[in-house]
GUTI-722411 format. One record per residue: chain; x, y, z of N, C-alpha, C in turn. Coordinates in Angstrom, 1 decimal. Example, Ala and Ser with C-alpha at 12.3 -4.5 7.8 and 13.67 -1.06 7.14 Angstrom:
BEGIN
@mol->A neast->13.2 nnorth->-5.7 nup->7.8 caeast->12.3 canorth->-4.5 caup->7.8 ceast->13.2 cnorth->-3.3 cup->7.8
@mol->A neast->12.8 nnorth->-2.2 nup->7.1 caeast->13.7 canorth->-1.1 caup->7.1 ceast->12.9 cnorth->0.0 cup->7.9
This chain:
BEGIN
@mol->A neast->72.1 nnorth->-25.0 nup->-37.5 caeast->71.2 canorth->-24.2 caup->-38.2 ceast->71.2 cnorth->-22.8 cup->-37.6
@mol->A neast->70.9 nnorth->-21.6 nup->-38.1 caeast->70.9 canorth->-20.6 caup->-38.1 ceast->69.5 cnorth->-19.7 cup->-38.3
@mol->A neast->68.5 nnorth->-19.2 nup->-37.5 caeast->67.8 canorth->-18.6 caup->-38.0 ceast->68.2 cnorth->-17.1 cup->-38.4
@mol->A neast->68.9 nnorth->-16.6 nup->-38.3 caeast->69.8 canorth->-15.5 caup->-39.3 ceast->71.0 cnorth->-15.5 cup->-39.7
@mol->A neast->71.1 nnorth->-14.9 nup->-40.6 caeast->72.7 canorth->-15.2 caup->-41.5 ceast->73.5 cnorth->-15.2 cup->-40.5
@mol->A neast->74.5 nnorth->-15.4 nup->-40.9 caeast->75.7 canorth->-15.3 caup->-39.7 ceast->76.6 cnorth->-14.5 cup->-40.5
@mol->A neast->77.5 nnorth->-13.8 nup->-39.7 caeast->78.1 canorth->-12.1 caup->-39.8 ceast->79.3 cnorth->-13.2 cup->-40.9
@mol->A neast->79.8 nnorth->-12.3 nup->-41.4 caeast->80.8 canorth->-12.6 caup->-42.2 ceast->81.5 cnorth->-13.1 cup->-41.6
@mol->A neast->81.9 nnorth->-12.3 nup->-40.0 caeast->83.5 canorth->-12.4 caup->-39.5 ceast->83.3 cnorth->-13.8 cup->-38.8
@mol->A neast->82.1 nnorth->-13.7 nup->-38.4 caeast->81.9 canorth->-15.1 caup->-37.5 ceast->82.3 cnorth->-16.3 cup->-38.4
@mol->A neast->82.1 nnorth->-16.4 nup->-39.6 caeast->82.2 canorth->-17.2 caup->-40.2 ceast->83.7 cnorth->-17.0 cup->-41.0
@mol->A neast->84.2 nnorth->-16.3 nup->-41.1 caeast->85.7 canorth->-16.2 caup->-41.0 ceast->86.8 cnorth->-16.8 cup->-39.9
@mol->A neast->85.8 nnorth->-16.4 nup->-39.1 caeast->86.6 canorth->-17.1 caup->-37.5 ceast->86.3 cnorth->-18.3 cup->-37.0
@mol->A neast->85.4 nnorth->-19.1 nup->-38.0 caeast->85.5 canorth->-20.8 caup->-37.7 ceast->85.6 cnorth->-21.0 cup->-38.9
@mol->A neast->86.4 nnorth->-20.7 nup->-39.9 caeast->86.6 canorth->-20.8 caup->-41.1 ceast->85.6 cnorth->-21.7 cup->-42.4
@mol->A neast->84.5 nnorth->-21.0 nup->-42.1 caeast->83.4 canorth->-21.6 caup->-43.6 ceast->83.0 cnorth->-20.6 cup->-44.2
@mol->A neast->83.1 nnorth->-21.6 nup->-45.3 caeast->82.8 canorth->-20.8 caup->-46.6 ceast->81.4 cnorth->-21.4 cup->-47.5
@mol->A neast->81.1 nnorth->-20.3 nup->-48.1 caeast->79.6 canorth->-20.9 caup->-49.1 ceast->79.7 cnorth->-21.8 cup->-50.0
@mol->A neast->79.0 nnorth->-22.9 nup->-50.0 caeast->79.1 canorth->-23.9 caup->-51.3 ceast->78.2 cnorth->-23.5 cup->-52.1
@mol->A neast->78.0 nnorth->-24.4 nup->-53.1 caeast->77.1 canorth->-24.5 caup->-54.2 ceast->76.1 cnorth->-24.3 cup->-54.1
@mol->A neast->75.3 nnorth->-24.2 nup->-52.7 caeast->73.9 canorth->-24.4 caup->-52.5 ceast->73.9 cnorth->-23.3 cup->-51.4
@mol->A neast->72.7 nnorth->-22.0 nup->-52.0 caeast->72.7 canorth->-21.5 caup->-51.2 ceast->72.1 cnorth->-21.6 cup->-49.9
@mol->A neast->72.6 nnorth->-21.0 nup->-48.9 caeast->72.4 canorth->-21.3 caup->-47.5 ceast->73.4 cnorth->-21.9 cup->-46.8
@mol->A neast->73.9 nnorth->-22.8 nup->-47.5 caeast->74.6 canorth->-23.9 caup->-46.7 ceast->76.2 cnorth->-23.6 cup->-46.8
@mol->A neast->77.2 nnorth->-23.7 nup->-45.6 caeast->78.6 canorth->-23.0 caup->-45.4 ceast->79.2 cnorth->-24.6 cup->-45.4
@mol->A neast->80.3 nnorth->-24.4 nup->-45.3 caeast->81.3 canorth->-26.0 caup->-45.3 ceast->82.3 cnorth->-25.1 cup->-44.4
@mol->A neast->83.1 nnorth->-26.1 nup->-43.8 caeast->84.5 canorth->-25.7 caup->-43.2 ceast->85.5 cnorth->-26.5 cup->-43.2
@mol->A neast->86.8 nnorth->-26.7 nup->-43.4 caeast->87.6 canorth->-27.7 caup->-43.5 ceast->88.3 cnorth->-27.6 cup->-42.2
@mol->A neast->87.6 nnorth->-27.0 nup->-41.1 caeast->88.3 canorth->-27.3 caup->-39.9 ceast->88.2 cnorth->-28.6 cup->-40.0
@mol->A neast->89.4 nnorth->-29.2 nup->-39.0 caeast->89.8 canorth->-30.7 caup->-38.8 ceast->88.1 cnorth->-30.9 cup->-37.7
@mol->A neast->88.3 nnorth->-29.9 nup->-36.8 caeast->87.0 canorth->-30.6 caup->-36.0 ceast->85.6 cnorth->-30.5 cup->-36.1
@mol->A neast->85.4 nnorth->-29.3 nup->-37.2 caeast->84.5 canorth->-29.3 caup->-37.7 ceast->83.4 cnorth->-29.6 cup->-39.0
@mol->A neast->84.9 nnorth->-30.1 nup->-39.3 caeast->84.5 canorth->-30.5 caup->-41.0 ceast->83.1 cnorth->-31.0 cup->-41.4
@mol->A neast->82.5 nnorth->-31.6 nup->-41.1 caeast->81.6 canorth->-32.8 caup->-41.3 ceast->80.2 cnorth->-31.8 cup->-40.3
@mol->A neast->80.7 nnorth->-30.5 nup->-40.4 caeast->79.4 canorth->-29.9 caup->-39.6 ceast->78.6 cnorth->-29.0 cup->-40.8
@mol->A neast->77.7 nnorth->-29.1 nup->-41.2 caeast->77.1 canorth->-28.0 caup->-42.2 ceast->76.6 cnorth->-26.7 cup->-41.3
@mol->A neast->77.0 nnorth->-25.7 nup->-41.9 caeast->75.7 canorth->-24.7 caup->-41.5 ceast->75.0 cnorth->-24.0 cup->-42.1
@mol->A neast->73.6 nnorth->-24.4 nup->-41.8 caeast->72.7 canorth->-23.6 caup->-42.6 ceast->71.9 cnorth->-22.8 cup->-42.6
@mol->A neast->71.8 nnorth->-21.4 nup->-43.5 caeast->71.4 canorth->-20.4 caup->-42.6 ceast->70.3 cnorth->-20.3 cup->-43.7
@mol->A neast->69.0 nnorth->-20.0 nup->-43.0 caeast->67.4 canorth->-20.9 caup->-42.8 ceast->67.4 cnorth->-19.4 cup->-44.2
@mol->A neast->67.7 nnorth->-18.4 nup->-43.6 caeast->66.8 canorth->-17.1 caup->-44.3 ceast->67.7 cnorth->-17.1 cup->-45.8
@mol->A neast->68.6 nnorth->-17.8 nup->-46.4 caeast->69.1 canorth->-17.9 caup->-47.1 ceast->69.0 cnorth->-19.0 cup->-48.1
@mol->A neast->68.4 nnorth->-20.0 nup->-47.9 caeast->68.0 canorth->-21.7 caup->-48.4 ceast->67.6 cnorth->-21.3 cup->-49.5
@mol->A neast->67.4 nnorth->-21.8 nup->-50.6 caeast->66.8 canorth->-21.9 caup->-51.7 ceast->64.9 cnorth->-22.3 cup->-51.4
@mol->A neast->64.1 nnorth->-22.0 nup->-52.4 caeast->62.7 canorth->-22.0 caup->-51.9 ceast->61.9 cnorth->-23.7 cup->-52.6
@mol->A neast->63.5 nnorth->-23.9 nup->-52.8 caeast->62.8 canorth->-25.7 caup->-52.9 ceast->62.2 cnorth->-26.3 cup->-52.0
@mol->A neast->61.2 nnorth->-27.1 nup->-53.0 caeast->60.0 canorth->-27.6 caup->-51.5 ceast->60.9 cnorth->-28.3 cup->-50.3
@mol->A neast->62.0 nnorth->-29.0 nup->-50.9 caeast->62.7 canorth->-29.8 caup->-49.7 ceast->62.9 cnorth->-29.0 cup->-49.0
@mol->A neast->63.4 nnorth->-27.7 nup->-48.8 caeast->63.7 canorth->-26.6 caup->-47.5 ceast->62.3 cnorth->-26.0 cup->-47.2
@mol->A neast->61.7 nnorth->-25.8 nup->-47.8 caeast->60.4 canorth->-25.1 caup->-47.1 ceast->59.9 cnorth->-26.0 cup->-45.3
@mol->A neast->59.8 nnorth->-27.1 nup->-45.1 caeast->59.7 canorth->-27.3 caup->-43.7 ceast->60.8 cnorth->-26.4 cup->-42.7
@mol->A neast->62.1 nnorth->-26.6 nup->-43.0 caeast->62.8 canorth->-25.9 caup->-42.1 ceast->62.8 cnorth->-24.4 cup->-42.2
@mol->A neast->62.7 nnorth->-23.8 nup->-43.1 caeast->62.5 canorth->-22.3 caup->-43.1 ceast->61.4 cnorth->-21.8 cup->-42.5
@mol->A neast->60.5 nnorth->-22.5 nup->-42.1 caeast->59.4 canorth->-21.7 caup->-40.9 ceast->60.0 cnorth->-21.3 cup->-39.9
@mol->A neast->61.1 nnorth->-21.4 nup->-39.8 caeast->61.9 canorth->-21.3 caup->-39.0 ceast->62.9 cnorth->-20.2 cup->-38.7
@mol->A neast->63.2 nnorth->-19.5 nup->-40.2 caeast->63.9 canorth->-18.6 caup->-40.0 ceast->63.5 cnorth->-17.6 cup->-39.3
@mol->A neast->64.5 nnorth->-16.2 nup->-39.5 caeast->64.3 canorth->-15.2 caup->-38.2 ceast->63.1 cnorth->-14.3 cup->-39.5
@mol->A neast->63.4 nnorth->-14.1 nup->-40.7 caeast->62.7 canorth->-13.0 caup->-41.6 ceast->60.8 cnorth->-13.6 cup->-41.6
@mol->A neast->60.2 nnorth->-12.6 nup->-41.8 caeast->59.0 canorth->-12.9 caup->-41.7 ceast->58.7 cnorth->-13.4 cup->-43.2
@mol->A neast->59.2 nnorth->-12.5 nup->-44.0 caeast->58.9 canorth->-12.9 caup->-45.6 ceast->59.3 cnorth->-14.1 cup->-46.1
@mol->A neast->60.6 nnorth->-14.8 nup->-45.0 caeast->61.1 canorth->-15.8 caup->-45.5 ceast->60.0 cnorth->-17.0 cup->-45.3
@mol->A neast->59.2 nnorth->-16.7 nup->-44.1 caeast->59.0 canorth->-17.5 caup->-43.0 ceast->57.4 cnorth->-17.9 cup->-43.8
@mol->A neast->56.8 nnorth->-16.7 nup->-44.8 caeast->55.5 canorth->-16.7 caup->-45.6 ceast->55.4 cnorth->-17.3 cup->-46.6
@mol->A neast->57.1 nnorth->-17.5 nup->-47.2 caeast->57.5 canorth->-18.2 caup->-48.6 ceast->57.0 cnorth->-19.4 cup->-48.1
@mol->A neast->57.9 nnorth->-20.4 nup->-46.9 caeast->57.9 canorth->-21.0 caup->-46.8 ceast->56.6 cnorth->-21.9 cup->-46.5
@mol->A neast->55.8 nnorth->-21.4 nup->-46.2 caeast->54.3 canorth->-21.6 caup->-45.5 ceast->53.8 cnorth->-21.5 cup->-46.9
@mol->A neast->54.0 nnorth->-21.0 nup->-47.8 caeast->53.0 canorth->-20.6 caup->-49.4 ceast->53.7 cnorth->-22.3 cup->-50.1
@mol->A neast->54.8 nnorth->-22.5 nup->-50.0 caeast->55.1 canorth->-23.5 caup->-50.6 ceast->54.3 cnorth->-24.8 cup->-49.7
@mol->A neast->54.1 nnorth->-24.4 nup->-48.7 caeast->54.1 canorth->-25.9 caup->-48.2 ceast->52.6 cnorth->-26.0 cup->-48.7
@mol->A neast->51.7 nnorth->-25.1 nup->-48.3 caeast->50.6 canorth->-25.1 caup->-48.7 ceast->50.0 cnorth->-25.2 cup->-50.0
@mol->A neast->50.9 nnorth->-25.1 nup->-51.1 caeast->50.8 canorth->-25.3 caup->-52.5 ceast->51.1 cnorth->-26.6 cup->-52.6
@mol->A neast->51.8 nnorth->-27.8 nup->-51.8 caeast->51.7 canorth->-29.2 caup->-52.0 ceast->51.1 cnorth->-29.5 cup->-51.2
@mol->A neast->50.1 nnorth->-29.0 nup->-50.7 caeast->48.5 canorth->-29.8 caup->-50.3 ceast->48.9 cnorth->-30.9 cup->-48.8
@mol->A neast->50.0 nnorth->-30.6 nup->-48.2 caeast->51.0 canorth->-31.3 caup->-47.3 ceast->51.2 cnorth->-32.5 cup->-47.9
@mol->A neast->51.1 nnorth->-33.4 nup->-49.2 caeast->51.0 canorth->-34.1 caup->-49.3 ceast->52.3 cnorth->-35.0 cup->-48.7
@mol->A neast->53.2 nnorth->-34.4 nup->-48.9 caeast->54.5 canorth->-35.5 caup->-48.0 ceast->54.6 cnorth->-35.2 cup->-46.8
@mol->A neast->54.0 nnorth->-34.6 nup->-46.2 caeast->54.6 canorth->-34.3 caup->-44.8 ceast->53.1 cnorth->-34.9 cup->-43.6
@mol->A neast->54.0 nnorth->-35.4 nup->-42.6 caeast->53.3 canorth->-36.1 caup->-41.9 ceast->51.6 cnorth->-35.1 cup->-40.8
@mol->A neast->50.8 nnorth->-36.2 nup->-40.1 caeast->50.1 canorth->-35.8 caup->-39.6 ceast->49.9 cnorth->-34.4 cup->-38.4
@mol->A neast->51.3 nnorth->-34.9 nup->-37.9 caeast->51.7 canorth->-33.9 caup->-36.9 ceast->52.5 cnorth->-32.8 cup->-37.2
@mol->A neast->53.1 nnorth->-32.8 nup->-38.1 caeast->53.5 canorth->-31.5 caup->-39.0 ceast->53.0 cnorth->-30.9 cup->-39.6
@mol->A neast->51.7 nnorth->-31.6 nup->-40.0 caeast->50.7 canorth->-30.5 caup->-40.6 ceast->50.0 cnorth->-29.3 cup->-39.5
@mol->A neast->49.5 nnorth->-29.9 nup->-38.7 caeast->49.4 canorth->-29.6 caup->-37.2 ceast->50.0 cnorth->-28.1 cup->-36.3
@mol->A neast->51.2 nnorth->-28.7 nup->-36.7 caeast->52.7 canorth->-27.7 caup->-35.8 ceast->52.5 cnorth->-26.5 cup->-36.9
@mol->A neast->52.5 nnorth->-27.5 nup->-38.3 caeast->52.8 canorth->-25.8 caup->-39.3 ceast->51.5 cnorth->-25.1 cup->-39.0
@mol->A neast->50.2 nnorth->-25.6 nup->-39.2 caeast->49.1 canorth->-24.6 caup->-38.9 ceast->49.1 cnorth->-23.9 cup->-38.0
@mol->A neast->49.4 nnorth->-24.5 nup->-37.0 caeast->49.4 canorth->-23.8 caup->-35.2 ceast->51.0 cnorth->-22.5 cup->-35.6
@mol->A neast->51.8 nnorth->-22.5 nup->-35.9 caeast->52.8 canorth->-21.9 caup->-36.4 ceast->52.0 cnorth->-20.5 cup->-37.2
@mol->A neast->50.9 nnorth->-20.8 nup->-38.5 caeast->50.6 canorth->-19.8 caup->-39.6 ceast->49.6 cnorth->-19.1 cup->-38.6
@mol->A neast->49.1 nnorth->-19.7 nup->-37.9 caeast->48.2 canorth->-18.9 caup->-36.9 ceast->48.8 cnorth->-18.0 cup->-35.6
@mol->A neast->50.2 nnorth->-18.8 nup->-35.1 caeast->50.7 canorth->-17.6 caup->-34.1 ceast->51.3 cnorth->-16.8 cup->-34.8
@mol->A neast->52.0 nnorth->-16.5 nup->-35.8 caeast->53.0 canorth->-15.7 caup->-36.7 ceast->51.9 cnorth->-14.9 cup->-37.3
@mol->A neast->51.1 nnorth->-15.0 nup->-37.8 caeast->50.4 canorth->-14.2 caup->-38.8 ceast->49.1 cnorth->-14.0 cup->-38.7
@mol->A neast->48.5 nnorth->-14.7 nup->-37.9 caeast->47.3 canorth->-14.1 caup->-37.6 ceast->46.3 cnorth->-14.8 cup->-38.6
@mol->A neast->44.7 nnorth->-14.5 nup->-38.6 caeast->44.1 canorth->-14.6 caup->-39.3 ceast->43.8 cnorth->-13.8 cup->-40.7
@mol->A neast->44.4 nnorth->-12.7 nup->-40.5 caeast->44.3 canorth->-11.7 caup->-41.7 ceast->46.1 cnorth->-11.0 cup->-41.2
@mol->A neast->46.4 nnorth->-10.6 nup->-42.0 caeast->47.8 canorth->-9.6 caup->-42.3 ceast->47.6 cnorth->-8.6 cup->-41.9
@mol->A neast->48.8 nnorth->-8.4 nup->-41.0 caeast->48.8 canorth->-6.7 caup->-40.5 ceast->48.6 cnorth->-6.9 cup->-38.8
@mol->A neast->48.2 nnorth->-8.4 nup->-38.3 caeast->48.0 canorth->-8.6 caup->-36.6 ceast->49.0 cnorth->-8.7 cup->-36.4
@mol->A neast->49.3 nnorth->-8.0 nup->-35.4 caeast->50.1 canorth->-7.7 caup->-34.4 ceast->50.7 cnorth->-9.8 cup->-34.1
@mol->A neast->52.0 nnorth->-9.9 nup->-33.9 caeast->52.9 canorth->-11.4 caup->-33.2 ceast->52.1 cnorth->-11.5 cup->-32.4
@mol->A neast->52.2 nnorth->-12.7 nup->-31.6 caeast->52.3 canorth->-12.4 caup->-30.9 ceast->53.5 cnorth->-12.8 cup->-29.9
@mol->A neast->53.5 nnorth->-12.5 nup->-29.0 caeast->55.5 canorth->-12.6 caup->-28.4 ceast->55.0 cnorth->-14.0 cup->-27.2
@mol->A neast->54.1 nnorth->-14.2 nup->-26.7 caeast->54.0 canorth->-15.3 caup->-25.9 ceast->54.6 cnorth->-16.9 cup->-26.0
@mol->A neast->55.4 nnorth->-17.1 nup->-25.7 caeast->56.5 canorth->-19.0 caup->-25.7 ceast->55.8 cnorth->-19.7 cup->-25.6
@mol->A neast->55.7 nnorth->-20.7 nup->-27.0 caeast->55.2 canorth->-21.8 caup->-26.5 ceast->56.0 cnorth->-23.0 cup->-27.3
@mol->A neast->55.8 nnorth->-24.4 nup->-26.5 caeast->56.2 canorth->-25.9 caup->-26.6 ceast->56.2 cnorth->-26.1 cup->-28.0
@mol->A neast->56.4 nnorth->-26.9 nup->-28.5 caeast->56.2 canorth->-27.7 caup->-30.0 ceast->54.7 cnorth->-28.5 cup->-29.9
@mol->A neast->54.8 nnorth->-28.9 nup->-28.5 caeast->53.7 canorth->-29.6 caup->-28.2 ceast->52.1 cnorth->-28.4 cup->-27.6
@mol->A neast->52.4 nnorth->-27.4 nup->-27.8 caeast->51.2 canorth->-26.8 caup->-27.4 ceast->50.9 cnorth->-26.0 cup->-29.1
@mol->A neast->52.1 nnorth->-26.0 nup->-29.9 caeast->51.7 canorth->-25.2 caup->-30.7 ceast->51.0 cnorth->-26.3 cup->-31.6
@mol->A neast->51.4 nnorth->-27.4 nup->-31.4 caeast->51.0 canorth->-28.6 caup->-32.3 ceast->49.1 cnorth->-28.5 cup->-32.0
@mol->A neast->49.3 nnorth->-29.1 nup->-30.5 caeast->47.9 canorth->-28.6 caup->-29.9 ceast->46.6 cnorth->-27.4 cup->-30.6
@mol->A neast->47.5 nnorth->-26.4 nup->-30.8 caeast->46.9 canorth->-24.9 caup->-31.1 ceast->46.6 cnorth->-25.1 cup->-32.5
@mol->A neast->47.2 nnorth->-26.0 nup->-32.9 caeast->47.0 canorth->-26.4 caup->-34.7 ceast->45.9 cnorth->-27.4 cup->-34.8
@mol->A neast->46.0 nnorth->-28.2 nup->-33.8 caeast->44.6 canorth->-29.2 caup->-34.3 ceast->43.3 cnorth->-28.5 cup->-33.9
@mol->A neast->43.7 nnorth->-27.9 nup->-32.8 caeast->42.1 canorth->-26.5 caup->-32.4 ceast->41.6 cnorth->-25.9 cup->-33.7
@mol->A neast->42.4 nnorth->-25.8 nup->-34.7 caeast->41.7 canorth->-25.0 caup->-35.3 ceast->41.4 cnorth->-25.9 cup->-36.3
@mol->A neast->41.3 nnorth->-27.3 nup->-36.6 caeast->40.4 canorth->-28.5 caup->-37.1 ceast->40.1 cnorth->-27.5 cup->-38.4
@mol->A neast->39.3 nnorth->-28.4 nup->-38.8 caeast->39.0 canorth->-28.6 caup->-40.3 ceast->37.8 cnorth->-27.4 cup->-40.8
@mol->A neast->37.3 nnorth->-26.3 nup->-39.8 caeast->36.8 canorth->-25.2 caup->-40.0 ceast->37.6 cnorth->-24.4 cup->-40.7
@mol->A neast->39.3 nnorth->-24.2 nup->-40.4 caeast->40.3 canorth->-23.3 caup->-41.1 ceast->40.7 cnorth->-23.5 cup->-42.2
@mol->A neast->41.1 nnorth->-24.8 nup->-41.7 caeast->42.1 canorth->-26.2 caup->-42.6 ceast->40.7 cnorth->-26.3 cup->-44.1
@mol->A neast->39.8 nnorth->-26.2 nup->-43.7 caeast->38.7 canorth->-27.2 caup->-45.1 ceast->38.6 cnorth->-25.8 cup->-45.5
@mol->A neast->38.6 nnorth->-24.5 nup->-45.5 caeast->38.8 canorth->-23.3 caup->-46.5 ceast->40.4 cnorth->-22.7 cup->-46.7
@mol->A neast->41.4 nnorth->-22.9 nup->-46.1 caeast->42.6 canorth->-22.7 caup->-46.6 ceast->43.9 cnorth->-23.5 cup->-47.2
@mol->A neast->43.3 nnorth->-24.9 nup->-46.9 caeast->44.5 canorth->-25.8 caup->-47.2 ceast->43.6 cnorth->-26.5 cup->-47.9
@mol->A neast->43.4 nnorth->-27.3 nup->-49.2 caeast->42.7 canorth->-28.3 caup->-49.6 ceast->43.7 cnorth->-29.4 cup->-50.1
């Protein structure tokens, strides 16, 4: 996976090419064949890609992705992923648009954390 496109040449020089679906490269290297790559800022905005695209490097991509998930009410996605993505909409973007990132690293397991902190006070006016 790729959180930004990858350069043409790079991908000339492990020789993949675009399939049918955008985002996703194939290669018929012998040793690579059987490797996909997928570049997140490019995926189609099917709900099935919206989890991984929180991921990408673009912020706009990263807002789609978060609008879609939140328009299926998380209904397929598990307890702890609801969790990570909220703790995620809250470090990336703030409570209102226009806050400043913030740049501070954190775990999977603290952002998860930082997601259940904000419990059902956020969660019961923004996600129903």
């Amino acid at each position: 996976m790729s959180a930004k496109k990858p350069r043409s040449g790079t991908l000339t020089f492990l020789g993949y090419q675009p399939t049918e679906y955008s985002g996703v490269y194939r290669t018929k290297n012998a040793v690579t064949r059987n490797v996909l790559l997928l570049s997140l800022n490019e995926l189609s905005n099917e709900p099935h890609n919206a989890w991984i695209k929180c991921f990408a490097s673009q912020k706009q991509t990263k807002k789609q992705a978060l609008k879609i998930i939140k328009e299926l009410g998380f209904v397929s996605i598990a307890g702890e992923l609801k969790w990570l993505i909220s703790g995620l909409m809250e470090l990336w973007f703030g409570k209102t648009l226009g806050e400043p990132q913030m740049t501070i690293e954190f775990t999977p397991e603290e952002v998860t954390e930082f997601g259940k902190q904000l419990g059902d006070v956020w969660l019961g006016t923004c996600i129903k």
